[in-house]
Biotite code that builds the C-alpha atoms (Angstrom):
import biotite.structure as struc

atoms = struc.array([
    struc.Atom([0.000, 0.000, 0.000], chain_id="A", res_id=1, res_name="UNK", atom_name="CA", element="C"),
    struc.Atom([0.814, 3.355, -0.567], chain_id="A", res_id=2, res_name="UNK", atom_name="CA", element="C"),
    struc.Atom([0.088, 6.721, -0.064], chain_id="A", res_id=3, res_name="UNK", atom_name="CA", element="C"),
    struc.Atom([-1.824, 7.398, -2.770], chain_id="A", res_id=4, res_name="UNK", atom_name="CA", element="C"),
    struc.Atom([-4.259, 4.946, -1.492], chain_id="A", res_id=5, res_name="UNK", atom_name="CA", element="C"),
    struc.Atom([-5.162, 7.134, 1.020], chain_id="A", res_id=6, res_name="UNK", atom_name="CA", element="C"),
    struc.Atom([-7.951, 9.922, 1.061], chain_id="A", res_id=7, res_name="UNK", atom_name="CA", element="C"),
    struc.Atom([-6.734, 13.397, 1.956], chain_id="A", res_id=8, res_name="UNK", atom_name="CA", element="C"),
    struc.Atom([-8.038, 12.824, 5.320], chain_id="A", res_id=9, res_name="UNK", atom_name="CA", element="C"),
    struc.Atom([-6.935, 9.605, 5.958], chain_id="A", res_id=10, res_name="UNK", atom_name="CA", element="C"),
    struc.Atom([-3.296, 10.719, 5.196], chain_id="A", res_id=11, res_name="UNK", atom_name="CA", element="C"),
    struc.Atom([-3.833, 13.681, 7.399], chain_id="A", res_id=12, res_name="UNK", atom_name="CA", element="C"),
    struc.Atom([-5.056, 11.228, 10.230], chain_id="A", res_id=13, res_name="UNK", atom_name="CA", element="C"),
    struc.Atom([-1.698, 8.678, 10.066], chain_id="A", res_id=14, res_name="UNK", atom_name="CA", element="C"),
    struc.Atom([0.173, 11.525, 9.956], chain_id="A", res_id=15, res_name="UNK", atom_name="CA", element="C"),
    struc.Atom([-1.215, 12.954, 13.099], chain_id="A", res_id=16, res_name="UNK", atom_name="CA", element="C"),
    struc.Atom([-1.405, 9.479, 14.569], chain_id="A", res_id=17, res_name="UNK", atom_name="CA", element="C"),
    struc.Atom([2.436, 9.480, 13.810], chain_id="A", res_id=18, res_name="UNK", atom_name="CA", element="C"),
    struc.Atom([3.143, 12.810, 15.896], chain_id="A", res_id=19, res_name="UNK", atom_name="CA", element="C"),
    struc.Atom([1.364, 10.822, 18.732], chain_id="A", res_id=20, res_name="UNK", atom_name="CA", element="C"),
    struc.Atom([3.577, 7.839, 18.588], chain_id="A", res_id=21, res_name="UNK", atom_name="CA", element="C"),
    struc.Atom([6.532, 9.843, 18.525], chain_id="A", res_id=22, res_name="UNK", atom_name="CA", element="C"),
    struc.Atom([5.395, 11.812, 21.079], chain_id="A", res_id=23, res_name="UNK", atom_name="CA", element="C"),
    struc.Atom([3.960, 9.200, 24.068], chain_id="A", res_id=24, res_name="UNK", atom_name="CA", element="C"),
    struc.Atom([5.545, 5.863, 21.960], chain_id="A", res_id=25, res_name="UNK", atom_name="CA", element="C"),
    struc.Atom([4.027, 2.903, 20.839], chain_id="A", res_id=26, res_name="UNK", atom_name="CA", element="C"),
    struc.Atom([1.327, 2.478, 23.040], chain_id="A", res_id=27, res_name="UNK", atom_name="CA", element="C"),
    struc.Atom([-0.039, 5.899, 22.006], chain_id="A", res_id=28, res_name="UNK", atom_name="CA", element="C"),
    struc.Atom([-3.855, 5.381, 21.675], chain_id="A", res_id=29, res_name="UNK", atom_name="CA", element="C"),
    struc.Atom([-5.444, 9.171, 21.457], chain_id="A", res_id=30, res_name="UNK", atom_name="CA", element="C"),
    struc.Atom([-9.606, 9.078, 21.844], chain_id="A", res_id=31, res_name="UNK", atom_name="CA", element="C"),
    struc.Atom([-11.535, 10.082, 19.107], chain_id="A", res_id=32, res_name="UNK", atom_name="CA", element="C"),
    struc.Atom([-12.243, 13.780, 21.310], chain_id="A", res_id=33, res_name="UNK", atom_name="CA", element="C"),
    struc.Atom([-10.729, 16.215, 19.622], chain_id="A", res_id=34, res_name="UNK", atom_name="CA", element="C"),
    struc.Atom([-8.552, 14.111, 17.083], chain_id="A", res_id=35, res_name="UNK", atom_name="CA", element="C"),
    struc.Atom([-10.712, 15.556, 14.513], chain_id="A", res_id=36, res_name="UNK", atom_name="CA", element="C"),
    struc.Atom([-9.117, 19.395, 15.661], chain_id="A", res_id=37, res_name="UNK", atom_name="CA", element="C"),
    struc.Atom([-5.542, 18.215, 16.013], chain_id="A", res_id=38, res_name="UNK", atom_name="CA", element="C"),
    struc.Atom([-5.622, 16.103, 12.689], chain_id="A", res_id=39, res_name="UNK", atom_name="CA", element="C"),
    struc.Atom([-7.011, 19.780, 10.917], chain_id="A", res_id=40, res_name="UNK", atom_name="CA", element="C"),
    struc.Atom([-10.138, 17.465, 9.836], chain_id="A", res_id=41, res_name="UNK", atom_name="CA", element="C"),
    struc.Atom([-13.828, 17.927, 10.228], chain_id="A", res_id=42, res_name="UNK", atom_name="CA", element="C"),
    struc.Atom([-16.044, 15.498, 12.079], chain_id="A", res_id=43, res_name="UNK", atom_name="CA", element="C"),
    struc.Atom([-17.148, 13.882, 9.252], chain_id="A", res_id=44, res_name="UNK", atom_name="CA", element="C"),
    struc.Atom([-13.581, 13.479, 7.547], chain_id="A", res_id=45, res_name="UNK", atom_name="CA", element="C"),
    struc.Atom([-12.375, 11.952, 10.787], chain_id="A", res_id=46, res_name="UNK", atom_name="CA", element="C"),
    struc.Atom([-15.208, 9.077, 11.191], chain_id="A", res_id=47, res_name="UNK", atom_name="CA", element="C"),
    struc.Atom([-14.490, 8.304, 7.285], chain_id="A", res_id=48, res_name="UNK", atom_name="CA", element="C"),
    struc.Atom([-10.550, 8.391, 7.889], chain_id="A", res_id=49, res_name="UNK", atom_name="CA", element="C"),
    struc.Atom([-11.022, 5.975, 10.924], chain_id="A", res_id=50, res_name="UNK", atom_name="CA", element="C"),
    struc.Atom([-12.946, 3.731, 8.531], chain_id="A", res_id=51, res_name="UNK", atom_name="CA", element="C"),
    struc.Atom([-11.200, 3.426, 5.732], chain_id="A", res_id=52, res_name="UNK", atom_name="CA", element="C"),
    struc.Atom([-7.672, 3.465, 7.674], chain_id="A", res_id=53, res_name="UNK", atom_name="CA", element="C"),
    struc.Atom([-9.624, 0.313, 9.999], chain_id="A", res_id=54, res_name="UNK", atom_name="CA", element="C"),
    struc.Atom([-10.674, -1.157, 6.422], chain_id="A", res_id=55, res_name="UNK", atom_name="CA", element="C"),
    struc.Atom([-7.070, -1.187, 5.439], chain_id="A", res_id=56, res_name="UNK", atom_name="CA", element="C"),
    struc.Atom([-5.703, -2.579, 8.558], chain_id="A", res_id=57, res_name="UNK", atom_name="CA", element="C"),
    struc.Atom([-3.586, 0.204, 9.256], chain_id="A", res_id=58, res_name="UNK", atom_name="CA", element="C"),
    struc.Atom([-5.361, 1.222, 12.438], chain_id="A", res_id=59, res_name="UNK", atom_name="CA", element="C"),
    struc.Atom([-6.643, -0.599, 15.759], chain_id="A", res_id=60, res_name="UNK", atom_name="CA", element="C"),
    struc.Atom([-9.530, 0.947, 16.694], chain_id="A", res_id=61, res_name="UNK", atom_name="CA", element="C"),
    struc.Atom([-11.032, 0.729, 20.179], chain_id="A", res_id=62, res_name="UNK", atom_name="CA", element="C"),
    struc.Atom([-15.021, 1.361, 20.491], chain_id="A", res_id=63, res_name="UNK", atom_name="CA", element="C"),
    struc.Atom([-15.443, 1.733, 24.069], chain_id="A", res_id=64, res_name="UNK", atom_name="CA", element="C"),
    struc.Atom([-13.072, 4.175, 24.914], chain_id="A", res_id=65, res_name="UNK", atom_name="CA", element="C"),
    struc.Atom([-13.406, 5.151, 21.438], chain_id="A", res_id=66, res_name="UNK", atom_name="CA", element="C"),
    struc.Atom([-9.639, 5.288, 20.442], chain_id="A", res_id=67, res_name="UNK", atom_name="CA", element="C"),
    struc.Atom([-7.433, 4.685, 17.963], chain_id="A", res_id=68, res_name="UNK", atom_name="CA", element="C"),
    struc.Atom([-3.572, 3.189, 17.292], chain_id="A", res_id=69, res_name="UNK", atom_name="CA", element="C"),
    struc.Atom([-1.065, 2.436, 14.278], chain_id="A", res_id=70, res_name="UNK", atom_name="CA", element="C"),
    struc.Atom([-0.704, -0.904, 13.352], chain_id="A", res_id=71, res_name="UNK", atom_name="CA", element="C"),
    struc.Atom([2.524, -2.188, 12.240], chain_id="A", res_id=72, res_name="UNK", atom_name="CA", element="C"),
    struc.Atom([1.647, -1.505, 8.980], chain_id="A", res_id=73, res_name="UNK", atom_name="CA", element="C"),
    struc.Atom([0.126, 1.661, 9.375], chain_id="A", res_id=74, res_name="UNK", atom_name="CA", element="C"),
    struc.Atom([3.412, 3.135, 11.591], chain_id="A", res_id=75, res_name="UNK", atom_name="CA", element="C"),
    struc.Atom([5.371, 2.596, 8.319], chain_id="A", res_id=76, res_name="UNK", atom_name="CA", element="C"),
    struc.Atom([3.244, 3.911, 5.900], chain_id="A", res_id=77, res_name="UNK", atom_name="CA", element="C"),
    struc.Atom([2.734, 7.077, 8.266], chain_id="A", res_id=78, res_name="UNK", atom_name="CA", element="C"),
    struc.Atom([6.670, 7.022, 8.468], chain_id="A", res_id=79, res_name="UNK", atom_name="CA", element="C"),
    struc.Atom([6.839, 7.551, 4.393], chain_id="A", res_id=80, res_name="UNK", atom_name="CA", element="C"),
    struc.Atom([3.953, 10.057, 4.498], chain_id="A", res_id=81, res_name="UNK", atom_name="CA", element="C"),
    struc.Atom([5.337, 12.195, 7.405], chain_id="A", res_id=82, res_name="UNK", atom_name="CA", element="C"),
    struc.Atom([8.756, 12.160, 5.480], chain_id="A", res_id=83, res_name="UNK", atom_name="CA", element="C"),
    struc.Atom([7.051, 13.442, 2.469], chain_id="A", res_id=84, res_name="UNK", atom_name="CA", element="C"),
    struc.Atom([5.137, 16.347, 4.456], chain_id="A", res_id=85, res_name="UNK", atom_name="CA", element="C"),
    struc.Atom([8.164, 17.459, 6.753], chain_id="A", res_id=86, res_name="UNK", atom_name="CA", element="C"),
])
């Protein structure tokens, strides 16, 4: 996979999801509040992102709390695209 199998806001949302796991490490797992503000998305853009990003296996999602974390897959993919937008 690549990045331009990503929406805009699904790209916008690993990245973001990136800054997290840099920031708090691997076990970075940021709710759903206010992810749509930091990743510069609207509501709606986020809940699509989190689907098609959980579609593609490149995000665990958690419905309880509800949060989200990179996969494996979607830490290196986010990797390439952060390169790309630094």
């Amino acid at each position: 996979m690549n990045d331009r199998d990503l929406s805009q806001p699904e790209s916008k949302l690993l990245v973001c999801l990136l800054l997290f796991y840099r920031e708090i490490g691997p076990a970075a797992t940021p709710g759903l509040r206010g992810l749509d503000e930091e990743a510069g998305l609207e509501r709606h853009e986020l809940d699509e992102a989190v689907k098609g990003l959980r579609a593609k296996g490149l995000i665990e999602y958690w419905e309880l709390q509800p949060a989200v974390r990179l996969t494996r897959e979607g830490l290196r993919l986010a990797r390439r695209i952060g390169v790309e937008d630094e």
